[in-house]
C-alpha positions in Angstrom: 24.0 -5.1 16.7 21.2 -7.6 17.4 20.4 -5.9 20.8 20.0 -2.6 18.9 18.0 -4.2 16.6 15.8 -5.9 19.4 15.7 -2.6 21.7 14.3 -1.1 18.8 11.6 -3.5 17.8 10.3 -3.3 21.4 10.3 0.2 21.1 8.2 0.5 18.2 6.0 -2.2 19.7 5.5 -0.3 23.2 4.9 3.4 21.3 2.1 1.3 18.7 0.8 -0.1 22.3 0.9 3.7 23.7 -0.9 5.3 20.5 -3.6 2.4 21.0 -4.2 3.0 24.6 -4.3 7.1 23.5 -6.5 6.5 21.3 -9.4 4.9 23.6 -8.8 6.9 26.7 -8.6 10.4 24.3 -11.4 8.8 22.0 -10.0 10.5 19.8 -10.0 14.1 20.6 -6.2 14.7 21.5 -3.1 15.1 19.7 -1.1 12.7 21.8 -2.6 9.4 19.6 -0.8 11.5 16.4 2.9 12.1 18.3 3.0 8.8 19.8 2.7 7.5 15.9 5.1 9.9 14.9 7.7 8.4 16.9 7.2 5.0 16.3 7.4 6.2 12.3 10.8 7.7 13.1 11.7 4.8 15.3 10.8 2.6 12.2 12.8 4.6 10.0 15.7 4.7 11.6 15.5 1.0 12.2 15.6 0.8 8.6 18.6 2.6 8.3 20.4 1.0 10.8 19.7 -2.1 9.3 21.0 -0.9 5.8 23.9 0.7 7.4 24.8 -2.6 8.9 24.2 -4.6 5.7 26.5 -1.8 3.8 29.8 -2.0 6.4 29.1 -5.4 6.7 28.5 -5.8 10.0 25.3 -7.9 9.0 25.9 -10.8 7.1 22.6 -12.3 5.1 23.0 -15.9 5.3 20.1 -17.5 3.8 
Protein backbone atom coordinates (compact mmCIF):
# COMPACT_ATOMS: atom_id res chain seq x y z
CA UNK A 1 0.00 0.00 0.00
CA UNK A 2 2.79 2.54 0.85
CA UNK A 3 4.34 2.09 -2.75
CA UNK A 4 0.90 2.97 -4.19
CA UNK A 5 0.70 5.73 -2.07
CA UNK A 6 4.27 6.92 -3.08
CA UNK A 7 3.83 6.06 -6.96
CA UNK A 8 1.08 8.25 -6.66
CA UNK A 9 2.51 11.24 -4.93
CA UNK A 10 5.27 11.26 -7.54
CA UNK A 11 2.76 11.22 -10.11
CA UNK A 12 0.99 14.19 -9.03
CA UNK A 13 4.35 15.86 -8.51
CA UNK A 14 5.70 15.05 -12.16
CA UNK A 15 2.00 16.08 -13.95
CA UNK A 16 2.16 19.66 -11.53
CA UNK A 17 6.02 19.79 -12.97
CA UNK A 18 4.43 19.07 -16.69
CA UNK A 19 1.50 21.75 -16.42
CA UNK A 20 4.35 24.31 -15.15
CA UNK A 21 6.65 23.63 -17.95
CA UNK A 22 3.29 23.86 -20.37
CA UNK A 23 2.53 26.72 -19.11
CA UNK A 24 5.91 28.76 -20.06
CA UNK A 25 6.65 27.00 -23.35
CA UNK A 26 2.60 27.46 -24.47
CA UNK A 27 2.68 30.99 -22.55
CA UNK A 28 -0.38 30.29 -22.09
CA UNK A 29 -2.11 29.91 -25.33
CA UNK A 30 -2.76 25.96 -25.34
CA UNK A 31 -4.95 23.68 -23.79
CA UNK A 32 -2.39 21.16 -22.69
CA UNK A 33 -1.47 23.45 -19.37
CA UNK A 34 -5.58 22.72 -18.51
CA UNK A 35 -5.39 18.64 -19.20
CA UNK A 36 -2.13 18.11 -17.57
CA UNK A 37 -4.03 19.83 -14.29
CA UNK A 38 -6.89 17.78 -14.90
CA UNK A 39 -5.00 14.73 -14.33
CA UNK A 40 -3.16 15.53 -11.54
CA UNK A 41 -6.87 16.62 -9.89
CA UNK A 42 -7.99 13.09 -10.74
CA UNK A 43 -4.72 11.63 -9.68
CA UNK A 44 -5.31 13.60 -6.31
CA UNK A 45 -8.68 12.38 -5.93
CA UNK A 46 -8.28 9.09 -6.29
CA UNK A 47 -5.33 9.26 -3.94
CA UNK A 48 -7.77 10.40 -1.54
CA UNK A 49 -9.89 7.56 -1.95
CA UNK A 50 -7.38 5.17 -1.85
CA UNK A 51 -6.33 6.41 1.24
CA UNK A 52 -9.93 6.27 2.72
CA UNK A 53 -10.47 2.99 1.29
CA UNK A 54 -7.40 1.74 3.13
CA UNK A 55 -8.24 3.47 6.41
CA UNK A 56 -11.97 1.83 6.04
CA UNK A 57 -10.71 -2.10 5.45
CA UNK A 58 -8.14 -1.36 7.62
CA UNK A 59 -5.34 -1.91 5.74
CA UNK A 60 -4.01 1.49 7.17
CA UNK A 61 -3.56 1.74 10.69
CA UNK A 62 -3.31 5.56 12.13
CA UNK A 63 -0.89 5.23 14.88
CA UNK A 64 -0.23 8.54 16.29
Amino acid sequence: MRIVVIALLILIIASLGSALSFLVRDRGQGTRTARALAIRVGLSITLFLLLMAGFASGLIDSKL
